[in-house]
N, C-alpha and C positions, 0 to 999 in steps of 0.2 A: 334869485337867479334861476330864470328855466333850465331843467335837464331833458336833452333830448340825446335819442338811442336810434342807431343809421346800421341797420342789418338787412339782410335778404331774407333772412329765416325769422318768420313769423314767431314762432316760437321761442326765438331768443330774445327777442326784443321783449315779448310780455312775461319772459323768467328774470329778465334782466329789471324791469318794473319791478317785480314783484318782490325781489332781493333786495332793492333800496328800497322800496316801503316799510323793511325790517325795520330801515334805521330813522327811519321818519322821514327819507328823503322821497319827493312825490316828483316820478317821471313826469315833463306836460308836453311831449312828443314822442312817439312812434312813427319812424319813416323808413321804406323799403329803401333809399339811395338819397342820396346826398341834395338832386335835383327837386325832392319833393319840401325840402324846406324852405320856408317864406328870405328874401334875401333881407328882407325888412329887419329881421330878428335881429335884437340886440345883446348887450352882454348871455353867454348862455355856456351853459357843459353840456359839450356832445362825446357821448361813448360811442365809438366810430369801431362796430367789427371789421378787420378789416380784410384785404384781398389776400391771393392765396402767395405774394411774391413781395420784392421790397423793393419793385418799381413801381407794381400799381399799391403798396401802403404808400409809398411817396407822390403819385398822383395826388391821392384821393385826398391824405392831409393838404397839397396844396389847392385843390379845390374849395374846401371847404373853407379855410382860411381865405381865399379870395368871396369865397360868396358869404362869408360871416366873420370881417375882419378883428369882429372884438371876442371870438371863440375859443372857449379854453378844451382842446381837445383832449379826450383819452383815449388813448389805443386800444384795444383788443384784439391781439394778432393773434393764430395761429404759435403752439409751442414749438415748433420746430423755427420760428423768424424771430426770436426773442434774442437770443444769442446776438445776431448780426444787427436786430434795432438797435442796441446798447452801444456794439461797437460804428454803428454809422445811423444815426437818427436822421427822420424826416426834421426838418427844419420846425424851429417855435411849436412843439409837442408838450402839453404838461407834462403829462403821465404813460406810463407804457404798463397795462393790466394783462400779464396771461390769463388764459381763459382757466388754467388751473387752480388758481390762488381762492381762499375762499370770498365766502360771501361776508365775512366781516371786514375780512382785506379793502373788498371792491366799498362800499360801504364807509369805512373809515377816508380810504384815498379821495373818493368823488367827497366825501364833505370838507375837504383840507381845501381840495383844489375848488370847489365851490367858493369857500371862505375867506382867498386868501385875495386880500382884497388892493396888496400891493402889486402883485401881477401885472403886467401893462405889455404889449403888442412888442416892443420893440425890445424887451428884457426879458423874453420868454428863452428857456432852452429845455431841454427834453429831462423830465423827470421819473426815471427808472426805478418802479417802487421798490422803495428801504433805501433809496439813495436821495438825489437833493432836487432843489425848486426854487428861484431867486427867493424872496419875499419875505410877506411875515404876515402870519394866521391871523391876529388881531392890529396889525398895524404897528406892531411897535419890535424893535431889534430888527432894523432890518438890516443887510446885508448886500453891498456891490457885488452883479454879476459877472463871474468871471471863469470863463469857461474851464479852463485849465486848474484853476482850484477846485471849482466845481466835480472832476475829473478825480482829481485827489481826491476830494472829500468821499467821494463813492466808492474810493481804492480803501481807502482809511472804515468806512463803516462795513463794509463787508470783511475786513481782515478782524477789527474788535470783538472781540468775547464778549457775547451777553454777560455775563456773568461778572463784569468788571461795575455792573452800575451794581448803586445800594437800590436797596426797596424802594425806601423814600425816591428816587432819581425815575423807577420805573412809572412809581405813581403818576407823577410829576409829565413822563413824558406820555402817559396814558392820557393826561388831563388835554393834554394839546393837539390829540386828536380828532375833539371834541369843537377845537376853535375857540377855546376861553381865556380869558385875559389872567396875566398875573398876580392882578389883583382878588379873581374867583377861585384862582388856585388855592392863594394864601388863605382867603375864608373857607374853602372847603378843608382844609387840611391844619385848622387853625394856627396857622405859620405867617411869619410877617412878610409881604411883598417882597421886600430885601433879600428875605435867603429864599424863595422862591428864582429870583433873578441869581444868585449865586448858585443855584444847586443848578439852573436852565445853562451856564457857563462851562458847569465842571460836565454837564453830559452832552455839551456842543463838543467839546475838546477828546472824550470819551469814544463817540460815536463816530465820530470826524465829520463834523457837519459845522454851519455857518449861520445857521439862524435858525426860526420858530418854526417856519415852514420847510424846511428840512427837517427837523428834528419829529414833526411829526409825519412825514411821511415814514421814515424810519421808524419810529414807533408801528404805524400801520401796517407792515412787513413782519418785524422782528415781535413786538411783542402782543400783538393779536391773532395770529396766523395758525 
């Protein structure tokens, strides 16, 4: 799936390149506005810097959702419009990235939301990283969207203590940042599928989250930051 990067400032676009080439993920668009991408483009992640306000960030995502209907966008707003994205999102938004967070942050999110292959147009809702995102990383545990659980479940992960999961649970949700199946977990950590999917239960319930693709945005936030 193409990643494409929608700034004014030259310089961010080719730092923002540069930072996902850490993690192996390879930019295949640099565009000064929105109007320079082909409408043609199909499935894609746009990291969208966005305007200085949160009527032209809500333009600009509804643009580009019009001109690139199957677009998984991520934000990049301004730290002072973070606050009020959370509390009133632009409509069907994956991810909301401040410009502050690091670069394994950004890195780990764009691969989740690249990954996650349950995602679809009409089940999208705004995923505020270390909080939630319908789906499922590898296709399997997925989870009905449901805004107002959803809601919770971000009230629910932000109030839990690190410090409640075991090692094993961190590992576990480090591996699903990556987009791997439970079945690579269990070979990587020579554990059986089964308590792999039992130990992914007790830190859905833990975290307050709903599924794979939750669980590893959360991850993304909390334990690589």
């Amino acid at each position: 799936m193409d990643i494409l990067v929608v700034s004014r400032a030259k310089l961010f676009r080719d730092m923002i390149a540069t930072c996902l080439a850490q993690g192996n993920l390879r930019v295949t668009g640099k565009f000064g506005h929105i109007g320079e991408i082909q409408s043609s483009a199909g499935d894609c992640v746009v990291l969208l810097q966005t305007a200085e306000t949160l009527d032209g960030i809500a333009r600009q995502a509804a643009r580009l959702r019009r001109r690139l209907p199957r677009v998984r966008i991520v934000l990049m707003p301004p730290l002072e419009l973070c606050t009020a994205l959370r509390s009133a999102p632009p409509e069907r938004v994956e991810a909301v990235v401040p410009v502050d967070r690091s670069a394994e942050m950004l890195i780990g999110t764009v691969s989740v939301v690249q990954s996650s292959s349950a995602l679809r147009p009409e089940r999208r809702e705004l995923v505020s990283i270390g909080a939630t995102a319908p789906g499922s990383v590898s296709g399997t545990d997925p989870a009905p969207c449901d805004t107002g659980a959803a809601d919770g479940a971000l009230r629910s992960a932000r109030a839990e203590p690190q410090h409640k999961l075991s090692l094993r649970e961190r590992t576990i949700l480090q591996h699903l940042t990556r987009g791997v199946s439970n079945k690579d977990i269990a070979r990587d950590l020579g554990i059986q599928e089964s308590t792999v999917k039992v130990h992914l239960r007790t830190c859905y319930r833990k975290i307050g989250v709903m599924n794979r693709t939750q669980a590893a945005l959360w991850a993304t936030s909390h334990l690589q930051s």
